[in-house]
DRENVOBA-679515 format. One record per residue (C-alpha): x, y, z; residue in one letter; residue number from 1; chain. Coordinates in Angstrom, 1 decimal. Example, Ala and Ser with C-alpha at 12.3 -4.5 7.8 and 13.67 -1.06 7.14 Angstrom:
BEGIN
X Y Z rest nr kette
12.3 -4.5 7.8 A 1 A
13.7 -1.1 7.1 S 2 A
//
This chain:
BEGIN
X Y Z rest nr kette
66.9 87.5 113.7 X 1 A
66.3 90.7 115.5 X 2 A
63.0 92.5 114.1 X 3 A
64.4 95.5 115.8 X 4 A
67.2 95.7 113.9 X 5 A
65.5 94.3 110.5 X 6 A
62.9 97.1 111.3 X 7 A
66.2 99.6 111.4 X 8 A
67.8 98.6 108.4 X 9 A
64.2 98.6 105.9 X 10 A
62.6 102.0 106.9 X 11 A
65.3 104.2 108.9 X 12 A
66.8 107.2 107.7 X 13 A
70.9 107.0 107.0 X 14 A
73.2 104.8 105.5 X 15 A
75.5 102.0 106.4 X 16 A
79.3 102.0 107.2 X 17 A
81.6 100.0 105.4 X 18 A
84.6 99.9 108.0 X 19 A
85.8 96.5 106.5 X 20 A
89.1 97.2 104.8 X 21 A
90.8 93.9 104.9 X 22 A
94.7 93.1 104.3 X 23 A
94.9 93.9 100.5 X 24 A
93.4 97.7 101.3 X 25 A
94.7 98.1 105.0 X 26 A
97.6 99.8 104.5 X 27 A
96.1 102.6 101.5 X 28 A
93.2 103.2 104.1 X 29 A
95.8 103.8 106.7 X 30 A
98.2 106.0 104.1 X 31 A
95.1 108.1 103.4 X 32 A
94.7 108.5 107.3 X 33 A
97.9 110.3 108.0 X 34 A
99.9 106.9 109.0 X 35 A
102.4 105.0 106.8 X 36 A
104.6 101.7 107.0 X 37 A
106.9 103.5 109.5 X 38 A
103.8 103.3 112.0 X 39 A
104.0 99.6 111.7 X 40 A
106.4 96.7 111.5 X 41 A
104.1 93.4 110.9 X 42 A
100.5 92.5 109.7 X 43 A
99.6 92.6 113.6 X 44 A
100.5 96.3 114.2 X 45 A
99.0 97.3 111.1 X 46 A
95.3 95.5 112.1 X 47 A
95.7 96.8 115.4 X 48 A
96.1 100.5 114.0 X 49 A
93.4 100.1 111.9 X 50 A
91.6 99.0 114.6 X 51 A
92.3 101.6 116.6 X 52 A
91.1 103.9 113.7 X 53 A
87.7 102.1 113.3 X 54 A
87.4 102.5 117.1 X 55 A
87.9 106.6 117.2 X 56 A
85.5 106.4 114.0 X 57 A
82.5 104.6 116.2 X 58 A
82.9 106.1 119.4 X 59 A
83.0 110.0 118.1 X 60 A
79.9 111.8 119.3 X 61 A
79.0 112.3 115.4 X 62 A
78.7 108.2 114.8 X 63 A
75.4 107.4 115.9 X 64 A
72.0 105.7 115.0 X 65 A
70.5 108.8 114.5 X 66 A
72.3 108.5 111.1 X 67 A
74.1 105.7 110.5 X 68 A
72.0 102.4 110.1 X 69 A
74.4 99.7 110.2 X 70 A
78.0 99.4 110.3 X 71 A
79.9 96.9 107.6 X 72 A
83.2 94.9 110.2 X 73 A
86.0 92.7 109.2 X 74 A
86.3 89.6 111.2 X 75 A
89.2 91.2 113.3 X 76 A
86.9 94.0 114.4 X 77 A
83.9 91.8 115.4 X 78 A
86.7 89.5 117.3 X 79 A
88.0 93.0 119.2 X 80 A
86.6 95.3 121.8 X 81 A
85.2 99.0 121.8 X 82 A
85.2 100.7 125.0 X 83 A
85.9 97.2 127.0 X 84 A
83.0 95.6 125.5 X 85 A
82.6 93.4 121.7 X 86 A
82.1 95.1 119.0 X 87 A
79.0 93.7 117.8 X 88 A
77.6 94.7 121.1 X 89 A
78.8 98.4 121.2 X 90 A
77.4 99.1 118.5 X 91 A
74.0 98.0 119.0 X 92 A
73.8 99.0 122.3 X 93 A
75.8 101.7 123.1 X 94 A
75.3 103.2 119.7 X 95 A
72.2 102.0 117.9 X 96 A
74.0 101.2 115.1 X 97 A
73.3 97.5 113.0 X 98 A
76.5 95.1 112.9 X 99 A
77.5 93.6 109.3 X 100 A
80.4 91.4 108.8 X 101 A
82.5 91.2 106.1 X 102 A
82.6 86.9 105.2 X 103 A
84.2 87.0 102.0 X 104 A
87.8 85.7 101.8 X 105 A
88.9 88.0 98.4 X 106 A
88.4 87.6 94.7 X 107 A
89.6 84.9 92.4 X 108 A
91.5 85.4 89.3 X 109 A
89.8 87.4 86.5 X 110 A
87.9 85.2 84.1 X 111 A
85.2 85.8 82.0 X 112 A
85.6 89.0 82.3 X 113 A
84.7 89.0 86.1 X 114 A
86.2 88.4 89.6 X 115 A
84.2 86.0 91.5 X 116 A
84.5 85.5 95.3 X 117 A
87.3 82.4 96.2 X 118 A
86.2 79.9 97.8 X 119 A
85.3 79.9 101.7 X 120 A
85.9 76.5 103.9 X 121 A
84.9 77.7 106.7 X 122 A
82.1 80.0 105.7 X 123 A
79.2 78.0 107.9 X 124 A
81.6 78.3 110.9 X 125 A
82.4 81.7 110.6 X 126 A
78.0 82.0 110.4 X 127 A
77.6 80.5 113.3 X 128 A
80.4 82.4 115.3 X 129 A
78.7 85.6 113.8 X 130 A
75.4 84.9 115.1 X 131 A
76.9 84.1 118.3 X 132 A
77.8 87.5 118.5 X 133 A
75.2 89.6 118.0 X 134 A
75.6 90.2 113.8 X 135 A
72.4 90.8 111.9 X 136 A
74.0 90.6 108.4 X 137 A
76.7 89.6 106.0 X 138 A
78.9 91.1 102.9 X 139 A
80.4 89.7 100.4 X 140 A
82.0 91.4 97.3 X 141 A
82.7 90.3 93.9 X 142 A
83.9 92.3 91.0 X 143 A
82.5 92.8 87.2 X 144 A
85.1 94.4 84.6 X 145 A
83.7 94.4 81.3 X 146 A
80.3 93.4 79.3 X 147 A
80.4 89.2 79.3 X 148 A
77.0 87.7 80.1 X 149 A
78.3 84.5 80.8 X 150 A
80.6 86.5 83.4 X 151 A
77.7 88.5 84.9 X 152 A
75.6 85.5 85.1 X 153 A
78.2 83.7 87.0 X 154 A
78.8 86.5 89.2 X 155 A
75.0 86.4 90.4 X 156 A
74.7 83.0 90.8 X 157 A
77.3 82.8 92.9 X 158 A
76.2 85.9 95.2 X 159 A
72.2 84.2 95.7 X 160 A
74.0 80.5 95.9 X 161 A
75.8 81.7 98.8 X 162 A
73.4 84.1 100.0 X 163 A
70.8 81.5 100.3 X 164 A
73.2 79.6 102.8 X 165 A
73.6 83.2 104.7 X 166 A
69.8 83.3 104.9 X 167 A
69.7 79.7 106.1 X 168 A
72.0 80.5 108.7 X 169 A
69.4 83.0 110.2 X 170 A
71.7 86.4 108.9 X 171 A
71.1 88.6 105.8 X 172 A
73.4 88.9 103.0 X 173 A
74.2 92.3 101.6 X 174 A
74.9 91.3 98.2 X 175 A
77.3 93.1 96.4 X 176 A
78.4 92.7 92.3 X 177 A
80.4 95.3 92.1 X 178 A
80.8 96.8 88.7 X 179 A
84.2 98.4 88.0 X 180 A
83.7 102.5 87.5 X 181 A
86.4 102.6 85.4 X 182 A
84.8 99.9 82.8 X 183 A
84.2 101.7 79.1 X 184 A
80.7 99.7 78.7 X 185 A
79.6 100.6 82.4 X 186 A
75.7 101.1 81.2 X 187 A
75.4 97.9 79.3 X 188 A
77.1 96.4 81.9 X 189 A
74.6 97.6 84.5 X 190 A
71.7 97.0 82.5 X 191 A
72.8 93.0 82.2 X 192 A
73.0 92.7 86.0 X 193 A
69.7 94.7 87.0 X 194 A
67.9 92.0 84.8 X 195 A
69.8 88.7 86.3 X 196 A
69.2 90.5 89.5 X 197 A
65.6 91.0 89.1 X 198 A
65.7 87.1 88.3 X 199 A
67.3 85.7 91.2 X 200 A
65.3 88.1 93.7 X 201 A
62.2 86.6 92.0 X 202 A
63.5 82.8 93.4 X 203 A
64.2 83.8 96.7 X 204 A
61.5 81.9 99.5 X 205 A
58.7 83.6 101.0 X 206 A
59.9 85.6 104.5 X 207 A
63.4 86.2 103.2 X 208 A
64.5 89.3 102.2 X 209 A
68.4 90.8 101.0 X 210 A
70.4 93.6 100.9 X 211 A
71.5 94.8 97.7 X 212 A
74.7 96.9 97.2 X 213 A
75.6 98.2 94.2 X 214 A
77.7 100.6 91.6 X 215 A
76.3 103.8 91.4 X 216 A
74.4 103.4 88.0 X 217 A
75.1 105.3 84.3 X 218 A
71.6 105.6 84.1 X 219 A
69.5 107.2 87.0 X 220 A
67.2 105.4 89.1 X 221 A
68.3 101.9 86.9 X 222 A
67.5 99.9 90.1 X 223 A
64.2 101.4 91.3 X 224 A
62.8 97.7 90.1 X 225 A
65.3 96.2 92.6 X 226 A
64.6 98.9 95.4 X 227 A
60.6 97.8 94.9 X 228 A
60.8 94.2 95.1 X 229 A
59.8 92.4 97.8 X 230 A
62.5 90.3 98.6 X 231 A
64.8 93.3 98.8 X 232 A
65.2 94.9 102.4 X 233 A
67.3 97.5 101.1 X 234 A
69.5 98.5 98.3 X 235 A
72.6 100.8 98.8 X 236 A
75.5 101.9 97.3 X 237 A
79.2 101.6 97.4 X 238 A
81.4 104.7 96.2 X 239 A
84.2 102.1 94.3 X 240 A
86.8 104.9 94.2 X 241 A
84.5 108.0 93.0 X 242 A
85.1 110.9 95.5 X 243 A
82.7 111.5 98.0 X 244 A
81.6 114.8 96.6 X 245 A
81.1 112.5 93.0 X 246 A
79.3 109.7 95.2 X 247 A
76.6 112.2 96.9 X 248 A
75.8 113.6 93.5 X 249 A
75.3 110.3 91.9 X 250 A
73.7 108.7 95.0 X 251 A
71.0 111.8 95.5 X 252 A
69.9 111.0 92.1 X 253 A
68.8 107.6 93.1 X 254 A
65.2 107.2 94.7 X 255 A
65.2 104.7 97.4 X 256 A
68.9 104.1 97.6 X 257 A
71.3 104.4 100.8 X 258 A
74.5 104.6 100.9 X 259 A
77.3 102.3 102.2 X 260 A
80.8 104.1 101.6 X 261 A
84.2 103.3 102.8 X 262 A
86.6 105.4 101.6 X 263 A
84.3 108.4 100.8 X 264 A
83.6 108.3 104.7 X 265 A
86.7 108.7 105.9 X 266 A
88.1 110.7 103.1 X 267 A
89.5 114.0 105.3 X 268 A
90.3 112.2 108.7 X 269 A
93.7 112.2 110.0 X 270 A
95.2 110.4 112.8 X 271 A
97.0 113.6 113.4 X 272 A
93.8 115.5 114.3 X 273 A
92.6 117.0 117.2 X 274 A
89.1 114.9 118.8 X 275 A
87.1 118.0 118.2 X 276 A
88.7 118.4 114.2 X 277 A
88.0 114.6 113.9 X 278 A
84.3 114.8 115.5 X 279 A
84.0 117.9 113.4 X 280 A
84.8 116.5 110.2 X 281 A
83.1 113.4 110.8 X 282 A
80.0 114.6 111.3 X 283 A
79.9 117.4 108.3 X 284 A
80.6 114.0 106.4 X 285 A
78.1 112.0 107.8 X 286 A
75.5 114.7 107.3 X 287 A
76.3 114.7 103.4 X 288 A
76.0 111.2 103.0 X 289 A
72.6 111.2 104.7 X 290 A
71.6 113.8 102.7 X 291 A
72.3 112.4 99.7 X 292 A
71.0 109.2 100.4 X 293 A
67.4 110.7 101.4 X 294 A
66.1 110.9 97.8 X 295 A
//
């Protein structure tokens, strides 16, 4: 593991990047970017446009280490090129910025009231291919949608299970439960998961630590106990459809967690724009998101 880059991602100031849209939410990311199916005939001009998108995103002057602490890829994107040269590797060395990949391979069918991840074959292969190039960490995603203790249960065990493997393979998982903003029971839901959280962090060996990521809370500062723990190198957030303006008001209420946003980062850009427009916007939004996420 790089101690640099561990260093980065437990004390530095910013957030982390979640530029990991995969197939299902490809071509909404792309539709909120100015471009639409006209753009693209098959799946391989529509990953290559997104590429291209996630390209103009990390090379702008505003996307930098300064503010940005790590940078969340889909496997297409650490398999491509920046500026001639891997992605992994541009953005640790030309930018400062940690590389993540997403390993996931989508959610299962709802039951017991949660989405759990599918299964995933060729998960230590894809570990080992990720360390190859240069990846500190890993994330995963799995979805809660109403109260069920049994569900929420599940969905933890599952996260550490496979987290553990992560660990073992020498990366660091971000794990991520989401809970569904829309759910009715939202606080009762998020006070379940801190405790089977709390558990599982409790169980995890000496010298490893993990990256949380979770629903901004009902209840303020909810996961300070998780943001304290020792095995935890960092907890952020994900915006899970609030708008960004929503997201920085929620997140600066939480002490000690970061964010990592997707669409509330490139809510505003637009293909159509000028560099300077893009740069310009890019950076105002970056500077909100650090802003918020310095409480």
């Amino acid at each position: 593991m790089n101690s640099e880059q561990n260093e980065k991602m437990a004390t530095a100031t910013g957030f982390i990047a979640a530029l990991d849209q995969s197939g299902g939410s490809t071509p909404k990311a792309l539709n909120l970017y100015g471009l639409d199916e006209s753009n693209w005939s098959n799946d391989e001009e529509m990953f290559n446009l997104v590429h291209d998108m996630r390209s103009r995103i990390v090379t702008s002057s505003a996307f930098g280490g300064d503010r940005i602490l790590g940078a969340i890829l889909f496997v297409n994107t650490m398999n491509g090129e920046v500026e001639g040269r891997p992605t992994a590797e541009y953005l640790w060395e030309v930018k400062g910025v940690v590389p993540i990949l997403k390993v996931d391979s989508g959610l299962a069918d709802q039951a017991d009231s949660v989405q759990l991840m599918k299964p995933m074959p060729g998960l230590d292969e894809l570990l080992a291919q990720a360390k190859s190039k240069g990846i500190f960490g890993t994330k995963m995603r799995s979805v809660i949608k109403a109260n069920n203790a049994s569900g929420i249960k599940a969905i933890v065990d599952q996260q550490f299970e496979i987290g553990q493997r992560i660990l073992d393979a020498g990366l660091v998982p971000i794990i991520e439960p989401e809970v569904d903003i829309t759910c009715a029971d939202k606080a009762s839901i998020e006070a379940v998961l801190q405790q089977e959280l709390m558990t599982h962090l409790d169980q995890i060996p000496d010298g490893q630590q993990v990256i949380l990521k979770l629903t901004l809370p009902e209840q303020d500062d909810l996961y300070l106990p998780c943001v304290e723990h020792p095995k935890t190198l960092r907890v952020v957030a994900l915006s899970g459809g609030y708008s960004r303006q929503e997201s920085n008001q929620r997140l600066s209420k939480q002490h000690g967690m970061v964010a990592s946003f997707s669409r509330a980062l490139t809510e505003g850009l637009g293909a159509q724009q000028s560099q300077e427009e893009f740069d310009n916007i890019l950076s105002d939004t970056i500077q909100s998101i650090v802003d918020a996420s310095s409480t």
